[in-house]
N, CA, C and O atoms as CSV, one atom per row, in Angstrom:
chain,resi,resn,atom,element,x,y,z
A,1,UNK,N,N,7.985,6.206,16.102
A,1,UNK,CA,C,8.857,6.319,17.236
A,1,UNK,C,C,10.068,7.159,16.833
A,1,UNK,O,O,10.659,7.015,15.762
A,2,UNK,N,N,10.287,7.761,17.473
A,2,UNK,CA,C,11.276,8.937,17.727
A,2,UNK,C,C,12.942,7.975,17.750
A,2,UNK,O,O,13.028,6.940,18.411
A,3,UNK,N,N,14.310,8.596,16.824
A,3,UNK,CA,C,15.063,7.416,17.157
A,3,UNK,C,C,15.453,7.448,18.425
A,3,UNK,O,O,15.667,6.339,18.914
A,4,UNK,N,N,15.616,8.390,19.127
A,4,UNK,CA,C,15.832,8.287,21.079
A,4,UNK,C,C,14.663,7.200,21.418
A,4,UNK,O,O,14.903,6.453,22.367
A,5,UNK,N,N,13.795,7.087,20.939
A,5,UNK,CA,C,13.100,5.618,21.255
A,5,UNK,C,C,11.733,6.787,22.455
A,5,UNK,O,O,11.114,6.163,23.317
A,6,UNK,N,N,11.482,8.294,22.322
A,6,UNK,CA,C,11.205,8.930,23.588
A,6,UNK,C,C,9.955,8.873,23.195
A,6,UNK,O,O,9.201,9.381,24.025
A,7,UNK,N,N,9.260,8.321,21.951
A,7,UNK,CA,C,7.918,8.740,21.820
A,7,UNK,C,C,7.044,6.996,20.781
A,7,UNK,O,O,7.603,6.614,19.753
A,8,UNK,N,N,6.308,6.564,21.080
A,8,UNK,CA,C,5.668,5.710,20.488
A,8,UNK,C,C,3.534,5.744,20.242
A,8,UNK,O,O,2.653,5.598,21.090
A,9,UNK,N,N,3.445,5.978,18.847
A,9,UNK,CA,C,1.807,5.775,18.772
A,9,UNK,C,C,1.655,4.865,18.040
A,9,UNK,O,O,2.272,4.826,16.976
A,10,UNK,N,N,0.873,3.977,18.376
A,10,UNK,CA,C,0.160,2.629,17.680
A,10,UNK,C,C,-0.649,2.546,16.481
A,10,UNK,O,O,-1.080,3.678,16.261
A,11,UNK,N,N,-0.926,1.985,15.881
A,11,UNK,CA,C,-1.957,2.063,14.240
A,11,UNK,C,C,-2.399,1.490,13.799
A,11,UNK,O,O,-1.796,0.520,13.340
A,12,UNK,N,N,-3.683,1.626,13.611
A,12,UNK,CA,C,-4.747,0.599,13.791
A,12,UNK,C,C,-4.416,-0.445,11.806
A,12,UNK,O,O,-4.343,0.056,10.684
A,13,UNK,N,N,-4.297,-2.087,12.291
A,13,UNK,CA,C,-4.189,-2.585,11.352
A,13,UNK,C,C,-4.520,-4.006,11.637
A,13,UNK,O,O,-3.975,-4.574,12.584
A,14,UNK,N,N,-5.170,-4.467,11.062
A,14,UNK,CA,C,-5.700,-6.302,10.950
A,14,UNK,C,C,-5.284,-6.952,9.905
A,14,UNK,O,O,-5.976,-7.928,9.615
A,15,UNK,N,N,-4.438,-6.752,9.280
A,15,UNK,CA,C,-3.815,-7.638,8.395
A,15,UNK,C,C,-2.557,-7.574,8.132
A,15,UNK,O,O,-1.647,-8.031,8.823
A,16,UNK,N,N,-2.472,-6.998,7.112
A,16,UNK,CA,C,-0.891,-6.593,6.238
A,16,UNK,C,C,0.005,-5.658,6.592
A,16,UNK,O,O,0.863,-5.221,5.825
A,17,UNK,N,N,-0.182,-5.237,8.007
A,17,UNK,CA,C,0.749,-4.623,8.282
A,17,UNK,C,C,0.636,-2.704,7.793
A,17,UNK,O,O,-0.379,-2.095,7.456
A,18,UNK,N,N,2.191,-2.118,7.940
A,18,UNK,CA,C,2.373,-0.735,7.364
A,18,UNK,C,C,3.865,-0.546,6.670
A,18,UNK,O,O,4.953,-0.741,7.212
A,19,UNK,N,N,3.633,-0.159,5.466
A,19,UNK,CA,C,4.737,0.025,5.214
A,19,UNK,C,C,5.442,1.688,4.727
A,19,UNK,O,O,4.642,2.472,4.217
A,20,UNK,N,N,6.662,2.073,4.876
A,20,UNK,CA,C,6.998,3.388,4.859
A,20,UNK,C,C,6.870,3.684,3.062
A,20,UNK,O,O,7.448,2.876,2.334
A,21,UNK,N,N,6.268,4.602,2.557
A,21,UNK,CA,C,7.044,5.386,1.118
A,21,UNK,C,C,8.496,5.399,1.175
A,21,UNK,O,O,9.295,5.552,2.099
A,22,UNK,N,N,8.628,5.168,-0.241
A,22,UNK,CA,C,10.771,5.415,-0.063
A,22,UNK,C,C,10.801,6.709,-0.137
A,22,UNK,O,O,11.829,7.037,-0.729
A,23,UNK,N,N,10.063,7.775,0.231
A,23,UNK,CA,C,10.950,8.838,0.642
A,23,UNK,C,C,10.792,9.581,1.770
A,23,UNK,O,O,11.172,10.744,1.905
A,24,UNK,N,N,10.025,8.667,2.879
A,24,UNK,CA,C,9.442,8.323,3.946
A,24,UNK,C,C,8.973,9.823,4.790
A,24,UNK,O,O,9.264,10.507,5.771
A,25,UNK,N,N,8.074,9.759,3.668
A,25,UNK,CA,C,7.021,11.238,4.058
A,25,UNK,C,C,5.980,10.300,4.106
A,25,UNK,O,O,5.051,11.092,3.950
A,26,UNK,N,N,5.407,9.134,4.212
A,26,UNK,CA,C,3.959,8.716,4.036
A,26,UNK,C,C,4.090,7.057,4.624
A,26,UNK,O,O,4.703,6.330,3.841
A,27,UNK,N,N,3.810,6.678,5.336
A,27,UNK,CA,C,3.181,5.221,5.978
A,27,UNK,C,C,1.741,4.625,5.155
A,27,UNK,O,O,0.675,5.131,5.507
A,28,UNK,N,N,1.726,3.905,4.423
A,28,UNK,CA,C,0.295,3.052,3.805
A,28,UNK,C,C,0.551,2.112,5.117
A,28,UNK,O,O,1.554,1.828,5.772
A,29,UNK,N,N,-1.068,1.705,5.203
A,29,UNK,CA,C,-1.364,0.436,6.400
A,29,UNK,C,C,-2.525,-0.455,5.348
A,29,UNK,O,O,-3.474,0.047,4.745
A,30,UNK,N,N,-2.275,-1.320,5.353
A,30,UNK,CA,C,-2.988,-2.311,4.657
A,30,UNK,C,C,-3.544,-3.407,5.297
A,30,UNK,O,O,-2.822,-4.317,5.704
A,31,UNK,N,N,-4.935,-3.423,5.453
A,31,UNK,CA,C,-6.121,-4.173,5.888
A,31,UNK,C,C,-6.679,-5.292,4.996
A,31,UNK,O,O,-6.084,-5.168,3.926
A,32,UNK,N,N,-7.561,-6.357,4.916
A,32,UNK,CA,C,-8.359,-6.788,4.566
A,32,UNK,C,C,-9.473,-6.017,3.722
A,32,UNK,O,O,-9.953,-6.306,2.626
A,33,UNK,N,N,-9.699,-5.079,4.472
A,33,UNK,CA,C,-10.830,-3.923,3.977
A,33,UNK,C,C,-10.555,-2.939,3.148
A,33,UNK,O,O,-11.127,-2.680,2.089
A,34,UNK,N,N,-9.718,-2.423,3.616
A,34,UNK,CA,C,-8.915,-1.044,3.297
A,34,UNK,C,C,-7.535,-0.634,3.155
A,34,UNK,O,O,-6.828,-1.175,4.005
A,35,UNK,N,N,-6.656,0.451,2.055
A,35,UNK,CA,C,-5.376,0.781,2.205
A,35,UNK,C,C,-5.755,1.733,2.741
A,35,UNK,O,O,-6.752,2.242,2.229
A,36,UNK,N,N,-4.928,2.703,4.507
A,36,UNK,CA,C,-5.509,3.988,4.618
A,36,UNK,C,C,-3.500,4.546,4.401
A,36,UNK,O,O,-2.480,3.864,4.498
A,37,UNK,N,N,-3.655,5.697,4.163
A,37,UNK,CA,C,-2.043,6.067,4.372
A,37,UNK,C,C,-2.491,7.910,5.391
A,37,UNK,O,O,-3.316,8.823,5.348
A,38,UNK,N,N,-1.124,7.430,6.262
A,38,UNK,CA,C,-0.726,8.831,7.660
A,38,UNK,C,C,0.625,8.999,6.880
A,38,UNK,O,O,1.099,8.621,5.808
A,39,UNK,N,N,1.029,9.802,8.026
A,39,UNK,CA,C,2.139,10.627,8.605
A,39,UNK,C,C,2.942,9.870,9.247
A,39,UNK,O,O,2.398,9.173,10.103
A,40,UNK,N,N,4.336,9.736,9.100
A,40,UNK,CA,C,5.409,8.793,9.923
A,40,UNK,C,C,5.183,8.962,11.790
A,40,UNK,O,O,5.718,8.284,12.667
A,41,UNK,N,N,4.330,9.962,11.918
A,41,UNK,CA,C,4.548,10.356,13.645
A,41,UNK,C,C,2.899,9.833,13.548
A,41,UNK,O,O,2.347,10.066,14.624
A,42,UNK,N,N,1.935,9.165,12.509
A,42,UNK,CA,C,0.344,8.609,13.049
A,42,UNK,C,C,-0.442,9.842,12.826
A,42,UNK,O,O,-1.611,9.550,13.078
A,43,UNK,N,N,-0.380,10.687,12.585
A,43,UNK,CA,C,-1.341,11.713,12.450
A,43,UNK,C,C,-1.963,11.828,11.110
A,43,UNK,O,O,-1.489,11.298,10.105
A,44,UNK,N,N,-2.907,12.451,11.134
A,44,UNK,CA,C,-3.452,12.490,9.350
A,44,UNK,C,C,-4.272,11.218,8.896
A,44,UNK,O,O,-4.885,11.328,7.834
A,45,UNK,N,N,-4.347,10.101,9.538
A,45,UNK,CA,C,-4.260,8.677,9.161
A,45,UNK,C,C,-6.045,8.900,8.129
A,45,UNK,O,O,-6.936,9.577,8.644
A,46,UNK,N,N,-6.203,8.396,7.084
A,46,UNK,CA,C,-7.582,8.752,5.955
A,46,UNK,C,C,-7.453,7.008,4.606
A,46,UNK,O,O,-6.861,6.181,3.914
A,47,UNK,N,N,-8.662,7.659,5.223
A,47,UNK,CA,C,-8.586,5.909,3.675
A,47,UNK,C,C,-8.197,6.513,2.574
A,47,UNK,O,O,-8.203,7.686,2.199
A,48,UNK,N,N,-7.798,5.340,2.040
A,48,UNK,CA,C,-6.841,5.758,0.128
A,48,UNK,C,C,-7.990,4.611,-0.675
A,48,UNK,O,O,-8.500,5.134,-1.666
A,49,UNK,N,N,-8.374,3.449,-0.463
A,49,UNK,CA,C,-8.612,2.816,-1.393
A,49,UNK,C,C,-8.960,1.764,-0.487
A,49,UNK,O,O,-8.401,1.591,0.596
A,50,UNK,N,N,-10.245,0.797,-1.118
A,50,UNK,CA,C,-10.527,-0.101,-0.933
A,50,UNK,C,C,-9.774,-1.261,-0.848
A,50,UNK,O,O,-8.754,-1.042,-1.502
A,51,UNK,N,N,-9.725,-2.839,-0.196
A,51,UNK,CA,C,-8.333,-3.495,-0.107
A,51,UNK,C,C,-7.036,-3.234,0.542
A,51,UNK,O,O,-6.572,-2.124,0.800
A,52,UNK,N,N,-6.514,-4.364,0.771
A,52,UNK,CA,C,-5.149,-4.011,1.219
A,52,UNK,C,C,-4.129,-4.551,0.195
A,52,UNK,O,O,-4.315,-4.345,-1.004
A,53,UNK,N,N,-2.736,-5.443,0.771
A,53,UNK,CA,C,-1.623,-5.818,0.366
A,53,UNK,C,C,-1.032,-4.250,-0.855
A,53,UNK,O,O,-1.421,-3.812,-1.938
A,54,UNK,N,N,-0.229,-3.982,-0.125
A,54,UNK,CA,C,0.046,-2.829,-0.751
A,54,UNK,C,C,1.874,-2.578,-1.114
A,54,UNK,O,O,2.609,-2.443,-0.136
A,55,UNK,N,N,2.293,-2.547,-2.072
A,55,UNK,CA,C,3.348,-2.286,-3.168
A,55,UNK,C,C,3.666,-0.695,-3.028
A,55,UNK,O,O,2.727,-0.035,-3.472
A,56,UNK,N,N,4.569,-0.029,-2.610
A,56,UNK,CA,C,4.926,1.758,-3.073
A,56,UNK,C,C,5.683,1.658,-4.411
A,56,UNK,O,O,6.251,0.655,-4.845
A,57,UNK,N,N,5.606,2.693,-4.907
A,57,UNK,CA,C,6.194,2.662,-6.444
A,57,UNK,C,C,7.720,3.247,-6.309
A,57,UNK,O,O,7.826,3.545,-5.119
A,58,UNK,N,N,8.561,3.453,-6.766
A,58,UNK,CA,C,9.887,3.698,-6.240
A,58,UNK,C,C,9.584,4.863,-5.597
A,58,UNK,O,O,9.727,5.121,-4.402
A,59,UNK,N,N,8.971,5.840,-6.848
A,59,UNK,CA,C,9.349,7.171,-6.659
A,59,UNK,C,C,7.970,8.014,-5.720
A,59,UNK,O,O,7.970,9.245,-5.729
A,60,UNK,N,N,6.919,7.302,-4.993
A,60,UNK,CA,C,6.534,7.454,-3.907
A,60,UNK,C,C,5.249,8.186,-4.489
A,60,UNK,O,O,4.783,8.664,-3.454
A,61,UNK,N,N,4.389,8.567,-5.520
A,61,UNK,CA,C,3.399,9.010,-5.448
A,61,UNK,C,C,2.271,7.812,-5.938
A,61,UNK,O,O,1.323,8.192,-6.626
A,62,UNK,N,N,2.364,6.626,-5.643
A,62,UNK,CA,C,1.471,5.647,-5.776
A,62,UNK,C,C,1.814,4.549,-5.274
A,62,UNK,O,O,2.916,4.261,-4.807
A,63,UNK,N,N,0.741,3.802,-5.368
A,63,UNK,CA,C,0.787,1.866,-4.822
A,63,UNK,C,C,-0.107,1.420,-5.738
A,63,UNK,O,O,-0.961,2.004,-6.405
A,64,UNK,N,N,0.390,-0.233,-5.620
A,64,UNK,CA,C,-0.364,-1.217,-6.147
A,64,UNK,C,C,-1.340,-1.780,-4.854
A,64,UNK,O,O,-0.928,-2.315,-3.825
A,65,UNK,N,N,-2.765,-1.489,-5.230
A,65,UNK,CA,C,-3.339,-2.061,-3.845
A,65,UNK,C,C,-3.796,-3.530,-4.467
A,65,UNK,O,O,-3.992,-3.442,-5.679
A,66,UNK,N,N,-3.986,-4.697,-3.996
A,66,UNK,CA,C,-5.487,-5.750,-4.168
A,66,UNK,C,C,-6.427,-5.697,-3.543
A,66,UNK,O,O,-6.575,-5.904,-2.339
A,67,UNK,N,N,-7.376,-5.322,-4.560
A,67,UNK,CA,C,-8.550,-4.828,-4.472
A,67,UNK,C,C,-9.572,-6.219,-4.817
A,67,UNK,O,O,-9.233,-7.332,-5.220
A,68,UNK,N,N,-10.612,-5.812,-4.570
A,68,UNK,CA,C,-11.809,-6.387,-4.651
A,68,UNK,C,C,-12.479,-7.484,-6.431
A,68,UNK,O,O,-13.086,-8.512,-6.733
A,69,UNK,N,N,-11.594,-5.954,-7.243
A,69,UNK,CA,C,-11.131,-6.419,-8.695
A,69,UNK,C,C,-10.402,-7.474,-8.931
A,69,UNK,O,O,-10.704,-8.539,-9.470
A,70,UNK,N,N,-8.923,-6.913,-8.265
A,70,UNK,CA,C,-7.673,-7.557,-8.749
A,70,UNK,C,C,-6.670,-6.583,-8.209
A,70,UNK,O,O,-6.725,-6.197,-7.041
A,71,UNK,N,N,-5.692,-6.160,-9.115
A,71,UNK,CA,C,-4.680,-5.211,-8.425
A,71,UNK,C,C,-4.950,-4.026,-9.117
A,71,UNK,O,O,-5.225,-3.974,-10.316
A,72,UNK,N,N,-4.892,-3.352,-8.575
A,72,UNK,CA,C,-4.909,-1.862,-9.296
A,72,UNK,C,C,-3.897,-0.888,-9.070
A,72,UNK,O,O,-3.462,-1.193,-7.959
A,73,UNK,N,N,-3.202,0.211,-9.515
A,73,UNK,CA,C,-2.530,0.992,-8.923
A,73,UNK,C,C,-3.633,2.460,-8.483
A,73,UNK,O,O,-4.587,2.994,-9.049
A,74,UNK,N,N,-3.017,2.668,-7.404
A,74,UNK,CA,C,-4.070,4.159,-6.719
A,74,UNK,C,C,-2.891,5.177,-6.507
A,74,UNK,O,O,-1.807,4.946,-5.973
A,75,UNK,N,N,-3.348,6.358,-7.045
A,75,UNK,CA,C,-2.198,7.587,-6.783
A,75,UNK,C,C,-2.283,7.613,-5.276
A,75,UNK,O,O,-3.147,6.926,-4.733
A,76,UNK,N,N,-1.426,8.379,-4.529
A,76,UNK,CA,C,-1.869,8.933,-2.884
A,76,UNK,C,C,-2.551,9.854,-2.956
A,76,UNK,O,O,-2.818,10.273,-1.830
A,77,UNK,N,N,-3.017,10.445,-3.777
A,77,UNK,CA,C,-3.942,11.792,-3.567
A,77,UNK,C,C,-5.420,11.386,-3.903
A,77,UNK,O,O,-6.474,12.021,-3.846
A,78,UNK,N,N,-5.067,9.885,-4.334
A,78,UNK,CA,C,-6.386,8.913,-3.753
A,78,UNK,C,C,-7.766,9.198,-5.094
A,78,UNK,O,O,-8.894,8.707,-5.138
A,79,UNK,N,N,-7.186,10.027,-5.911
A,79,UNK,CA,C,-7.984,10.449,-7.200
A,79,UNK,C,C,-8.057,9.558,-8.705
A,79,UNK,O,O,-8.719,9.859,-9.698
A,80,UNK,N,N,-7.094,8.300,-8.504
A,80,UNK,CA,C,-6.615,8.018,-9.696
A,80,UNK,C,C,-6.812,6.885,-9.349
A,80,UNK,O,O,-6.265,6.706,-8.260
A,81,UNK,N,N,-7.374,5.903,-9.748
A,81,UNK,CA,C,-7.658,4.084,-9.654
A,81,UNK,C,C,-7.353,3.850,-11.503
A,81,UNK,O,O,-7.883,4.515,-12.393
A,82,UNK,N,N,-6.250,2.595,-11.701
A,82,UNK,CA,C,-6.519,1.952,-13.112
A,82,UNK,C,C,-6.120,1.082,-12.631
A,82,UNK,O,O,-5.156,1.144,-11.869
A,83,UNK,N,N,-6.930,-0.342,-13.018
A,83,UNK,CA,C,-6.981,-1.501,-13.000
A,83,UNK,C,C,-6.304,-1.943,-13.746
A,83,UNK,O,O,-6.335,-1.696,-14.952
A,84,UNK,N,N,-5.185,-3.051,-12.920
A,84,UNK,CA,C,-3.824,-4.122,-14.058
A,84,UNK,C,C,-4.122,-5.182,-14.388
A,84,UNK,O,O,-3.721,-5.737,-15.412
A,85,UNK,N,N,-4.953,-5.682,-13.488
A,85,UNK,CA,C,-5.068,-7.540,-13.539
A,85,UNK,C,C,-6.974,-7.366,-12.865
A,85,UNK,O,O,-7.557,-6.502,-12.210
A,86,UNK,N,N,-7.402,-8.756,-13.507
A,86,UNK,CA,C,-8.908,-9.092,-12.909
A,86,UNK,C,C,-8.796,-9.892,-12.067
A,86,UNK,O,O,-9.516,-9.954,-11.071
A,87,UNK,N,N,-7.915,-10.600,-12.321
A,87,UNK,CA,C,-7.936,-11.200,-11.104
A,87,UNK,C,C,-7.693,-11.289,-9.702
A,87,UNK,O,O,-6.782,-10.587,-9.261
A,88,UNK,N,N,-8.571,-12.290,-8.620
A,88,UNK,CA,C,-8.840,-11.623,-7.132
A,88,UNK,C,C,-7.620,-12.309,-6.678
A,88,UNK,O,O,-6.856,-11.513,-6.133
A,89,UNK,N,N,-7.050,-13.859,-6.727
A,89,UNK,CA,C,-6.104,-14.390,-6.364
A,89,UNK,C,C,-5.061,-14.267,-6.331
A,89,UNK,O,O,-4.468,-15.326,-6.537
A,90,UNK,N,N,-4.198,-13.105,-6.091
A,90,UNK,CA,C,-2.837,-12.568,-6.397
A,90,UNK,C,C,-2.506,-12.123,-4.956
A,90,UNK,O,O,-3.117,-11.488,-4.096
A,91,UNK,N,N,-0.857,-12.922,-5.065
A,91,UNK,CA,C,-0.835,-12.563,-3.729
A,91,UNK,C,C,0.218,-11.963,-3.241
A,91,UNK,O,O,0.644,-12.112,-2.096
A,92,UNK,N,N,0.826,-11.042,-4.358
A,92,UNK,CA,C,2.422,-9.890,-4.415
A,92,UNK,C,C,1.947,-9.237,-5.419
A,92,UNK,O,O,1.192,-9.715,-6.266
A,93,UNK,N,N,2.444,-7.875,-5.378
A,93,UNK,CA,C,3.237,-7.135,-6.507
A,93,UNK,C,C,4.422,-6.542,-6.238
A,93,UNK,O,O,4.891,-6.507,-5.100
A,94,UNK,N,N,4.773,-6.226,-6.875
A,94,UNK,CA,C,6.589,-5.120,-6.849
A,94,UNK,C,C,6.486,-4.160,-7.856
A,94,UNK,O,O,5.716,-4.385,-8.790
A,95,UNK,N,N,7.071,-3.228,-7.827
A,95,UNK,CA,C,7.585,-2.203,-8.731
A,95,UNK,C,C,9.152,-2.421,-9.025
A,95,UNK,O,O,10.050,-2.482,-8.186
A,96,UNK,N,N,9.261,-2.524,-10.449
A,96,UNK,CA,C,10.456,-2.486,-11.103
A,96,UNK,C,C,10.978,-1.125,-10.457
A,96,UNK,O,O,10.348,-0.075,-10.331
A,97,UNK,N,N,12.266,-1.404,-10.089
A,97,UNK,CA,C,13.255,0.017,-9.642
A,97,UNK,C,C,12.749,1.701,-10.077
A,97,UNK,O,O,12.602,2.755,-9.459
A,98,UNK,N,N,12.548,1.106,-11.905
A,98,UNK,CA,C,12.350,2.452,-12.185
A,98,UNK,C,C,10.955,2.902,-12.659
A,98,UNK,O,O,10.713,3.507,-13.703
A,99,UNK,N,N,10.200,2.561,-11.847
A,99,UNK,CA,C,8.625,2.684,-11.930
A,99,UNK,C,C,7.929,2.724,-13.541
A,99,UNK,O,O,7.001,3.421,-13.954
A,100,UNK,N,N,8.588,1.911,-14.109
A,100,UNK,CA,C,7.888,1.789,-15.904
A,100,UNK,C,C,6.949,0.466,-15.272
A,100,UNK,O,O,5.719,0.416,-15.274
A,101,UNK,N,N,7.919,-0.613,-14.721
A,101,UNK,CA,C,6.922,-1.748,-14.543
A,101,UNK,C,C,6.120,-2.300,-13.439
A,101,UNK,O,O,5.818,-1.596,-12.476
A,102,UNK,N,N,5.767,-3.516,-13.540
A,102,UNK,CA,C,4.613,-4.278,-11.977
A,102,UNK,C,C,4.886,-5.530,-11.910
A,102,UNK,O,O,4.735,-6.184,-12.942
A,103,UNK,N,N,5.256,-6.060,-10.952
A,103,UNK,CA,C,5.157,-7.595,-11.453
A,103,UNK,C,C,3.949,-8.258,-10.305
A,103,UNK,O,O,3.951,-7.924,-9.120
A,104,UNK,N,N,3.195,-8.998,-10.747
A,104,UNK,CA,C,2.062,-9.800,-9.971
A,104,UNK,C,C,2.931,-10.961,-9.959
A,104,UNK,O,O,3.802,-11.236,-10.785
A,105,UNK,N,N,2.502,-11.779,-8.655
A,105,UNK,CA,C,2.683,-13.046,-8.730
A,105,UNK,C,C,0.864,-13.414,-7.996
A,105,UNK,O,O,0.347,-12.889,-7.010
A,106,UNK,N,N,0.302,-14.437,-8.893
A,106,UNK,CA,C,-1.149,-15.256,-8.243
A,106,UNK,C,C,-0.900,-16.221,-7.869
A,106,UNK,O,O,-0.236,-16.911,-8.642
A,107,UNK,N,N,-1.300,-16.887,-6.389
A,107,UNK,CA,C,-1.988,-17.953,-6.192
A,107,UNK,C,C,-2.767,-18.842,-7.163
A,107,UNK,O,O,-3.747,-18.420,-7.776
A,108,UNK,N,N,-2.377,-19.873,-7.261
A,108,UNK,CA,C,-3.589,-20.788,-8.620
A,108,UNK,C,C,-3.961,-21.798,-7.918
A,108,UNK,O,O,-5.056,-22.334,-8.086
A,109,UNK,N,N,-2.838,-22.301,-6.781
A,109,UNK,CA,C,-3.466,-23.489,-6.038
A,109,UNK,C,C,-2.499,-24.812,-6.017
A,109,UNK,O,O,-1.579,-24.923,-6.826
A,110,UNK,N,N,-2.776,-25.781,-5.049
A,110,UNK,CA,C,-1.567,-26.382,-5.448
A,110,UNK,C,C,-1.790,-27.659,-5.776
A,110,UNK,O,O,-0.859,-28.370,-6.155
């Protein structure tokens, strides 16, 4: 949406929502199924990675997705998958400010 409020397009998502890159050239939308990442105006919209719940890294050329694995980080140019954790039960990550670190937090149960 336009900030005059003059223009609005919708985006397709069943779970986790969308969140902006911090240098808000790029929207990730995070599914159950899938991370796909668009364009702040909806256009472009393409899968990135299997899984959703999705983390941006400060400096905007990656995320932490949970995946099917566990968490992984995926570049945006959607070429680069390395796996952090095996495990499926995790249910956050964050990026330390200055993109050296990750922090997981898992579900274990209560």
């Amino acid at each position: 949406m336009a900030a005059d409020r003059s223009s609005r397009r919708l985006v397709p998502t069943d779970g986790f929502g969308a969140r902006y890159s911090p240098d808000g050239t790029t929207i990730a939308v995070g599914t159950q199924q899938a991370t796909k990442v668009m364009a702040p105006d909806g256009s472009g919209l393409r899968f990135l990675h299997e899984g959703g719940l999705i983390a941006w890294s400060p400096d905007s050329p990656n995320l932490v997705v949970s995946d099917t694995e566990g968490h992984a980080i995926v570049s945006l140019a959607g070429c680069d998958h390395h796996l952090l954790t095996p495990q499926k039960n995790q249910d956050f990550a964050a990026w330390v400010p200055d993109s050296r670190s990750i922090a997981v937090v898992a579900f274990t149960g209560w």
